[in-house]
KEKE-3310 file (N, C-alpha, C; in steps of 0.2 Angstrom, whole numbers, plus 5000, padded with zeros to 4 digits):
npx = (5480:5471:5458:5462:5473:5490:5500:5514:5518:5508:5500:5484:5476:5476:5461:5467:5458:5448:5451:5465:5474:5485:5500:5502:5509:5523:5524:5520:5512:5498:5488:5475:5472:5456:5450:5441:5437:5435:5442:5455:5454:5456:5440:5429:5423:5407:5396:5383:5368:5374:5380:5389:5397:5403:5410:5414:5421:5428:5422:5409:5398:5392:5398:5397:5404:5408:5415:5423:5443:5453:5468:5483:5494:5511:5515)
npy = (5474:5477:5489:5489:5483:5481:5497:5494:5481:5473:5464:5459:5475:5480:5486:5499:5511:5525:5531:5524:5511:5495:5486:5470:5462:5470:5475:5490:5508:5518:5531:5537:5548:5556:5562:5574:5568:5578:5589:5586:5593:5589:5580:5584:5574:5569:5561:5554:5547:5534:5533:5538:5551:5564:5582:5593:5607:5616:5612:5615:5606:5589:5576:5557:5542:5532:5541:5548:5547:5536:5536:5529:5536:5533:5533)
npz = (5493:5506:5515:5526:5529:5532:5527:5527:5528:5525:5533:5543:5551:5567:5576:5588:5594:5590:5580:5577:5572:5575:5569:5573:5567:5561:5572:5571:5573:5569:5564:5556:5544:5540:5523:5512:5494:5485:5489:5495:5510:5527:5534:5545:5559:5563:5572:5574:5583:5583:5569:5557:5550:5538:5540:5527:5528:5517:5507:5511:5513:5518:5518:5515:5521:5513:5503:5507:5509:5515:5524:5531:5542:5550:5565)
capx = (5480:5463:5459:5461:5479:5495:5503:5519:5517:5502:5496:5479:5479:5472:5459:5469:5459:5444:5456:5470:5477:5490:5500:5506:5517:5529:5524:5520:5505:5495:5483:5469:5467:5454:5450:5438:5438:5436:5447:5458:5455:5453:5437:5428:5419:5401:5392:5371:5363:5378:5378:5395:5397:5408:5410:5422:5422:5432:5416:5404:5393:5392:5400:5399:5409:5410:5416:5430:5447:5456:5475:5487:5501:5513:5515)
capy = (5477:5479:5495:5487:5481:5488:5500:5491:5474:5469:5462:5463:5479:5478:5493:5501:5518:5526:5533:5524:5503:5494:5480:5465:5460:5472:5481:5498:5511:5520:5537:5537:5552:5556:5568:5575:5565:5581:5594:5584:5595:5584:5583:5582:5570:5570:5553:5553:5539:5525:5532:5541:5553:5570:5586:5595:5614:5621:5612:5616:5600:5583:5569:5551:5539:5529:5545:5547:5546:5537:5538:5526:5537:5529:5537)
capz = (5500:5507:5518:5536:5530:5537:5523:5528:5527:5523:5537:5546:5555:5572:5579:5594:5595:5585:5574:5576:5570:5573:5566:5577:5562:5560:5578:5568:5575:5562:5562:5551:5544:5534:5518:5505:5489:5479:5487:5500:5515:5530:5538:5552:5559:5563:5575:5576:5583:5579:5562:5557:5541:5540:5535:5523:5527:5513:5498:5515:5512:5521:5514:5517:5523:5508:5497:5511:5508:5520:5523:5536:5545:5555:5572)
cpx = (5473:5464:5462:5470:5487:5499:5511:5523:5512:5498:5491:5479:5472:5467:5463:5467:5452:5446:5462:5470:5484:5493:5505:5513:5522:5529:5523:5512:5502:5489:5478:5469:5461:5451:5446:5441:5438:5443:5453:5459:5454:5443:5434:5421:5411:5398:5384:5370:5368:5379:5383:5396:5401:5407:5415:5419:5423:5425:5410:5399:5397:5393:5400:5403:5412:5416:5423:5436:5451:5463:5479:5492:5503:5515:5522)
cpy = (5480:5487:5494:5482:5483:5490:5496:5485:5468:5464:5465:5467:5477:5485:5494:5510:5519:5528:5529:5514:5501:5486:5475:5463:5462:5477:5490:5502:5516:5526:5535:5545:5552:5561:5566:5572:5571:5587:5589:5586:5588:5585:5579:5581:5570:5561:5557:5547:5533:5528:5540:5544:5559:5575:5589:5603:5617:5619:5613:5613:5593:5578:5564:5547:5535:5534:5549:5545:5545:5535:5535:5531:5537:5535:5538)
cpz = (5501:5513:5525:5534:5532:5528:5522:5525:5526:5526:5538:5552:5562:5577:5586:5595:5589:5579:5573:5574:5572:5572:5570:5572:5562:5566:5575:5569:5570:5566:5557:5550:5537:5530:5512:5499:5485:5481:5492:5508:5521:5534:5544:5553:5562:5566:5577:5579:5582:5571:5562:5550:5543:5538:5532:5524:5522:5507:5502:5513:5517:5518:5518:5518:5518:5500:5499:5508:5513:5520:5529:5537:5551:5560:5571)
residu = (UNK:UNK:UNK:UNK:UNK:UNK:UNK:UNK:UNK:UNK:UNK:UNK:UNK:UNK:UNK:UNK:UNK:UNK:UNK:UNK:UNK:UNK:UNK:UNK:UNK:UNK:UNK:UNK:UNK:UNK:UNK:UNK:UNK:UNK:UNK:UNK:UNK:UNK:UNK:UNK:UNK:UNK:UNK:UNK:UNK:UNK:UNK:UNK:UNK:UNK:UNK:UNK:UNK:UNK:UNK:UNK:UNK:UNK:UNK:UNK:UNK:UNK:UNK:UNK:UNK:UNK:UNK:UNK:UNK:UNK:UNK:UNK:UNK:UNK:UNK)
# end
């Protein structure tokens, strides 16, 4: 199961939303959230330029998107 597949069924999910997917297969709509790799807070999001990274309040530092932890829940 790759990131962009539906938790469900394992189809591919389809963008419906800057946060959100959803999966034509099994009809199922999806959140994203997304959370600090070290502490799990959520954080919050951060756009420059086309260029998208976040920050974590609670280890109050800016983390990238690759270091993200990102999380499907079903609406």
């Amino acid at each position: 199961m790759t990131p962009q597949d539906c938790p469900k069924c394992h189809a591919e999910l389809e963008r419906s939303g800057e946060l959100k997917r959803h999966c034509e297969s099994c009809n199922s709509d999806f959140n994203i959230e997304i959370t600090c790799h070290q502490c799990g807070d959520v954080l919050q999001r951060l756009k420059a330029c086309g260029a998208v990274s976040f920050w974590c309040n609670n280890c109050n530092e800016q983390k990238s998107k690759s270091t993200a932890v990102y999380t499907f829940i079903e609406q």
